[in-house]
N, C-alpha and C positions, 0 to 999 in steps of 0.2 A: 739690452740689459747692461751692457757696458758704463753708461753711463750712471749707474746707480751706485758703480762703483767709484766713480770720479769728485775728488774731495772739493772741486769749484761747484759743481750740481748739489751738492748739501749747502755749500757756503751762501749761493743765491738764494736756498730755502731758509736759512736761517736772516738773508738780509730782510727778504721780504716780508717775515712773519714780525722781526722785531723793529722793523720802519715806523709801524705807527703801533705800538706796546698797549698802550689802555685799550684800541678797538679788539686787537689781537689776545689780552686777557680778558677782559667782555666777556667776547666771542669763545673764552676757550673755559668759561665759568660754566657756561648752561651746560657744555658736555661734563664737567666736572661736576656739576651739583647732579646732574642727572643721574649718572654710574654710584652717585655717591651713597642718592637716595633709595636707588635697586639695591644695593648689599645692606643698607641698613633694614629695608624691608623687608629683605631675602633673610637675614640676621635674625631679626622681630618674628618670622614666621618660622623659625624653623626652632627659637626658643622656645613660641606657643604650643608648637605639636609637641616637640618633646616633655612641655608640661601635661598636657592634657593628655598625651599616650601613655605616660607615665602611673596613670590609676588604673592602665588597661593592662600594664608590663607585668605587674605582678598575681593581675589574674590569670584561669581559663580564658581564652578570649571564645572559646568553642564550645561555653555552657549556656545553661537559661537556668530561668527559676520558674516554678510553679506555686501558685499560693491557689486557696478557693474562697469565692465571694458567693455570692445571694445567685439560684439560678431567676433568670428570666422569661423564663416560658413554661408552659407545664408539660407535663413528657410522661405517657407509659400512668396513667393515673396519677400522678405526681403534681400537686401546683406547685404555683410558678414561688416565688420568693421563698424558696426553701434553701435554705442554712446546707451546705456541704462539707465535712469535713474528712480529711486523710487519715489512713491509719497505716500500721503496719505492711498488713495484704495487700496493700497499693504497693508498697516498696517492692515486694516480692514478685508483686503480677509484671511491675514493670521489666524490676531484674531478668524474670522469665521468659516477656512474652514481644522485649523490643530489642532487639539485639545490637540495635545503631545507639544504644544508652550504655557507653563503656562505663562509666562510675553515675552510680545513683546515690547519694545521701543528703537522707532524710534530716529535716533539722528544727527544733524545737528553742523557744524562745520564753524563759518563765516571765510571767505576766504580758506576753504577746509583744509584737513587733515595737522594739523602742522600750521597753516596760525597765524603769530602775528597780532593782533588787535588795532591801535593807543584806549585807554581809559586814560581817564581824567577827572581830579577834580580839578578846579583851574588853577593853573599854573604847576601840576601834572602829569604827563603824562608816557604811560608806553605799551610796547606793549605786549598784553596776548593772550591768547586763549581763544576765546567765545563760549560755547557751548550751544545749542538750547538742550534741554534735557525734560522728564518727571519725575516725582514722583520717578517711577519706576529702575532709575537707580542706585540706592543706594542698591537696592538686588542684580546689578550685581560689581558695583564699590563700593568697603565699602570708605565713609567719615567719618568722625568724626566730628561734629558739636562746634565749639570753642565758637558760640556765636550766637543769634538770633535762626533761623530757615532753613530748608533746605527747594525746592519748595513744595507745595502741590498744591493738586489735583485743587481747585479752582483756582489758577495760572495760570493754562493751560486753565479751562474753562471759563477764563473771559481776558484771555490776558495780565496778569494785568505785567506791567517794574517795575517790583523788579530783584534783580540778590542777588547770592551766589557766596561769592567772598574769594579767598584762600588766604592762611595768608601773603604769598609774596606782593600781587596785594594791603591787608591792609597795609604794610609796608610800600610802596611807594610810597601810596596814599593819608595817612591819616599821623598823625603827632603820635609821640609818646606817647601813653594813650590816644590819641582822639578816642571819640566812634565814630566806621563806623555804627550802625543799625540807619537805618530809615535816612540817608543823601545820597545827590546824587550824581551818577555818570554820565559821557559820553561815551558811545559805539558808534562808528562811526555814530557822527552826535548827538543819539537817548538819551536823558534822563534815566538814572534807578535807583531807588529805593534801597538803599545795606537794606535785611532781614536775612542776612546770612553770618557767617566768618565758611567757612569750614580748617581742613588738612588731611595732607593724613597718613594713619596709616602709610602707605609703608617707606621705607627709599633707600636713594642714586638720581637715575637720574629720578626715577617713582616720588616720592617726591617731588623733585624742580619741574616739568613737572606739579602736581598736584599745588603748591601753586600759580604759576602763570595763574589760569584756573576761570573762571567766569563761572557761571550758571544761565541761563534766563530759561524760560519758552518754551516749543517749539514752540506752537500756537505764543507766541508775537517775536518767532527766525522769524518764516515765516513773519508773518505781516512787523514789524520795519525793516528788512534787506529785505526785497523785493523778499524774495525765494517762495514764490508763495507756493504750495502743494510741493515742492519737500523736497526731505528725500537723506542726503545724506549717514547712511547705517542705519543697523539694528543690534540690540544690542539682544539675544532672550534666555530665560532661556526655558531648559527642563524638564517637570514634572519628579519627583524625580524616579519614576518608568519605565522611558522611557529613552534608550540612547540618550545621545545629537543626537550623528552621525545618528540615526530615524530621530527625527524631522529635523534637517537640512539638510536633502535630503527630506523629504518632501515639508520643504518650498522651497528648490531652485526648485524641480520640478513645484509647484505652482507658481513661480515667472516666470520659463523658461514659462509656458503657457500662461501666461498672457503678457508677451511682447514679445513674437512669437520669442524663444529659440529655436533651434533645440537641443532634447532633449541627444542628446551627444554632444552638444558644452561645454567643460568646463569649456573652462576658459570666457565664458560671464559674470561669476558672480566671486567674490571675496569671500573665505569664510576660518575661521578662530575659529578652534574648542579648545573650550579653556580646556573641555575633556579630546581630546588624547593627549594633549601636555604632560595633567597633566600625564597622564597613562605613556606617552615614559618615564618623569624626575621621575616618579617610579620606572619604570622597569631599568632604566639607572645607580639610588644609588642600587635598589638590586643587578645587576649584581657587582657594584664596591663594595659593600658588603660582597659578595661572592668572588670577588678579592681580599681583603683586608685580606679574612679569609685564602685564600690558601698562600698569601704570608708570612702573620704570622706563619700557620702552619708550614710551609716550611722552616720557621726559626727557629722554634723551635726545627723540627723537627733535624735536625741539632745539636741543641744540646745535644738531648736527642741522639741524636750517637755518641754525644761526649762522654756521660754517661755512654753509653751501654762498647763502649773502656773501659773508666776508670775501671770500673769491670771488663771486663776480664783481666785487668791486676794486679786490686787488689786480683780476684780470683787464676791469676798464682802465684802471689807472698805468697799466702796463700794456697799452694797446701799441703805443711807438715802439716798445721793445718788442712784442711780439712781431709785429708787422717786420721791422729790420734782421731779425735773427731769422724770420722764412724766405725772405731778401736774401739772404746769405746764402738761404740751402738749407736750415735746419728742420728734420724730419718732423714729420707731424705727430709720431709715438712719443718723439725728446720733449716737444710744446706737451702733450697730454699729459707722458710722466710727472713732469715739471709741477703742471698744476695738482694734477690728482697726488702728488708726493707731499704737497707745501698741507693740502688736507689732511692727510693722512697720520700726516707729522703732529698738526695740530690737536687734532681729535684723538690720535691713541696718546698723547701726551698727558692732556687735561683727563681724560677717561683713566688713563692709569694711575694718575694721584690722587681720582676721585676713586677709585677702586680699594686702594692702600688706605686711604683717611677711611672710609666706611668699612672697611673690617678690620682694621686699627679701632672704631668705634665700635664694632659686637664683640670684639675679645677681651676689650677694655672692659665693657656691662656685663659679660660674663667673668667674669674676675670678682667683678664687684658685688655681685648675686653671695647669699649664702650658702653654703652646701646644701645639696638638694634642692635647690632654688628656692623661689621667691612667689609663693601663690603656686599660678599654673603659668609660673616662667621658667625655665629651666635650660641651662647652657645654651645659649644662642651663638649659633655659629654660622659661617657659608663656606659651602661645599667648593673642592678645587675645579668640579664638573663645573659648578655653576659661574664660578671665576675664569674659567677657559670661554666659557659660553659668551661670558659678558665680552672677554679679552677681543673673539671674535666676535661680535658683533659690534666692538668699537671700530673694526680693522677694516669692517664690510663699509659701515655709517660711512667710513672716512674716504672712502674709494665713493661710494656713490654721492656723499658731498662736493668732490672734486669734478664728478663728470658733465654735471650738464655747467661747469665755468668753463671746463676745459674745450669740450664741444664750443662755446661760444667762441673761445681763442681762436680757436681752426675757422672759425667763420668767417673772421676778416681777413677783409682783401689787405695783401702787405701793399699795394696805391696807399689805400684809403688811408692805414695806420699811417703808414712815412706821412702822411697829412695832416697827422690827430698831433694837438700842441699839448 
C-alpha cells in the first residue's frame, strides 16, 4: 500500500493516461456520457413520480368509491337489468354493521356525475357543479380553506343553505375584492348563504374541476333539490389497520344483500379503490426505476469496455517497461496497482463530471419548472443514496476494467518483453 502513497506512482499515472489525450478522452466520454445519462433519468424519474403521486398526496390513499349500475343477473325473483339505487339506510347499515368502514360519506351530485348547475347572483350566472356532501369529506378530498369556513356538522343537522364555493364560481360571481362570506347565492331556483371560499391544493384539470364545485350540506342537497333519501354513491375511508380491498368487499357484500344482488353479480355495483391504484402507480415507477438502472448501467457499462480496451493497449504498448521493471524485482501487486490505479483514475474521473453535469442538468429543470410543476412533472431531483450508489459503482467499473489488462501484464515473461521493440 505504500506505494499509493508515493508521488512518482501518481506521476507515471498521469504520464500514461495524458500520452496519447484524444484516445484517453474518447475513452473517458462513454464513462462520462454514461453516469451522465443515469442521473438525468434517475432525475426525469423521480420528477414523474413526484408528479403523478402528487394527486394521490392530497387524498385518502386508503378509500374506494362505491356508485350502482344495472344488475346482471336475476336474483331472489328479481330480473336481471334492474336499476339500483342507494339511499339513506345504506349509510346507516354500513355505519352499523362494517366496523373496518372508519368514515362513511354519502355524496350527492345535482344533475348526476359531471352535471353543470345554472347558479346565480344578480345578473351573474355561471354553470358549476353542486355537491350535496358531509363534514367528512375533507379527510377523503383535501381543500384548503381561502376564506370563511368549510361545512360542519350542525349544517347537516339542521339543513341549514349555506354553500362552500371554489375560487372559480367567486370570480364569476362576485366583483373583484367584493367579500362573497355571508352574501347570497341561487342554485336552481334555491337561495344560499356563501360560508365558505375553498381551492384545490391539486394543480392542472383536478384544479379547474375543483374551483368550479359548490358544497351544500347533504340533508339540505336532499330537501331543496327534491332527491328524497337517495345517495347517489359512497365515498368510504378504511381504518388504517384494515386493507381498503377488506372493507370494500364487505360493504358491496352488505349492499348486494340488501338490495337482493346475486352475490356473484359484479358489475351491479360500481366500485373504485383508490388503494390499489395507488399500489399499481408504485409498483409501475419502481419497475421504471429498475429500468432506468439497467439502461444506465448498460451505458456505462459500455464504457468501462471502453476502458478495459484502452489498457490493454496501454499495457501492450508498455510491454518493455513492464518486462524490465520485473527484471528489477518489482512485485507483482506494484505491476497490478499500477494498471488497475491508471483505470480507476480514469473511470471515476469522467464518471464524476458526468455525475456533476447530469444533476447540474435536473436542478437546472427543476428551477425552471413553475411552482407546482409543469403537467405531471414535478421537482426532479437525485437522491445522495443514489449518487453514492452510482459513485461506487464507478469505483467497482474501474477496478474490474483494470484487471483482466493487469492480469495480462503479469503474464509476460520479462525474456520475451526485454525483446518486444
Amino acid at each position: 500500500m505504500t506505494h499509493l502513497l508515493d508521488l512518482d506512482h501518481w506521476q507515471e499515472i498521469r504520464v500514461a493516461l495524458v500520452r496519447n489525450r484524444t484516445r484517453t478522452l474518447l475513452t473517458a466520454f462513454g464513462v462520462f456520457w454514461g453516469i451522465f445519462l443515469l442521473m438525468v433519468m434517475l432525475g426525469s424519474g423521480s420528477g414523474l413520480r413526484k408528479g403523478v403521486l402528487k394527486g394521490f398526496a392530497d387524498s385518502a390513499t386508503n378509500s374506494f368509491f362505491i356508485w350502482t349500475q344495472r344488475t346482471q343477473k336475476p336474483y331472489a325473483g328479481m330480473p336481471a337489468g334492474r336499476t339500483i339505487r342507494l339511499a339513506n339506510a345504506d349509510v346507516v347499515a354500513i355505519r352499523e354493521k362494517v366496523p373496518e368502514a372508519e368514515v362513511v360519506a354519502p355524496r350527492n351530485q345535482l344533475r348526476g356525475f359531471g352535471g353543470g348547475n345554472n347558479v346565480s347572483r344578480g345578473r351573474k350566472t355561471g354553470a358549476f357543479s353542486v355537491m350535496g356532501d358531509y363534514p367528512e369529506i375533507r379527510k377523503i378530498q383535501s381543500l384548503r380553506i381561502d376564506a370563511g369556513r368549510f361545512l360542519n356538522p350542525i349544517d347537516v343537522a339542521e339543513s341549514r343553505k349555506v354553500a362552500v364555493i371554489g375560487t372559480r364560481v367567486r370570480e364569476l360571481l362576485f366583483a373583484r375584492g367584493e367579500e362573497p362570506i355571508g352574501e347570497s347565492i341561487v342554485i336552481a331556483g334555491v337561495y344560499f348563504q356563501v360560508v365558505g371560499v375553498f381551492a384545490s391544493p391539486q394543480t392542472g384539470d383536478a384544479a379547474e374541476r375543483d374551483a368550479q364545485t359548490l358544497f351544500v350540506p347533504f340533508t339540505t342537497f336532499q330537501r331543496a333539490f327534491n332527491y328524497g333519501d337517495r345517495v347517489g354513491w359512497l365515498a368510504v375511508i378504511s381504518r388504517l389497520d384494515v386493507p381498503a380491498s377488506v372493507a370494500e368487499e364487505k360493504v358491496l357484500a352488505l349492499l348486494r344483500s340488501r338490495h337482493k344482488v346475486a352475490p356473484d353479480d359484479l358489475r351491479a355495483f360500481g366500485h373504485f379503490n383508490l388503494e390499489e391504484e395507488y399500489a399499481k402507480i408504485q409498483g409501475l415507477f419502481s419497475g421504471i426505476r429498475i429500468l432506468v438502472w439497467l439502461v444506465g448501467v448498460g451505458t456505462l457499462a459500455a464504457g468501462v469496455i471502453g476502458v478495459s480496451n484502452i489498457m490493454l493497449i496501454i499495457v501492450k504498448e508498455r510491454t518493455k517497461e513492464i518486462g524490465i521493471r520485473r527484471a528489477l524485482g518489482a512485485r507483482p501487486s506494484a505491476i497490478v496497482s499500477q494498471i488497475v490505479s491508471e483505470s480507476v483514475i480514469l473511470t471515476s474521473l469522467a464518471g464524476y463530471l458526468g455525475l456533476v453535469a447530469g444533476i447540474a442538468l435536473v436542478v437546472a429543470i427543476g428551477r425552471l419548472l413553475p411552482p407546482g410543476g409543469a403537467g405531471m412533472f414535478l421537482d426532479p431531483d437525485v437522491g445522495v443514496g443514489e449518487a453514492l450508489q452510482a459513485l461506487a459503482i464507478l469505483v467497482g467499473a474501474g477496478v474490474l476494467a483494470g484487471l483482466g489488462p493487469a492480469r495480462r501484464a503479469l503474464a509476460v515473461s520479462p525474456t520475451v518483453a526485454l525483446r518486444t521493440e
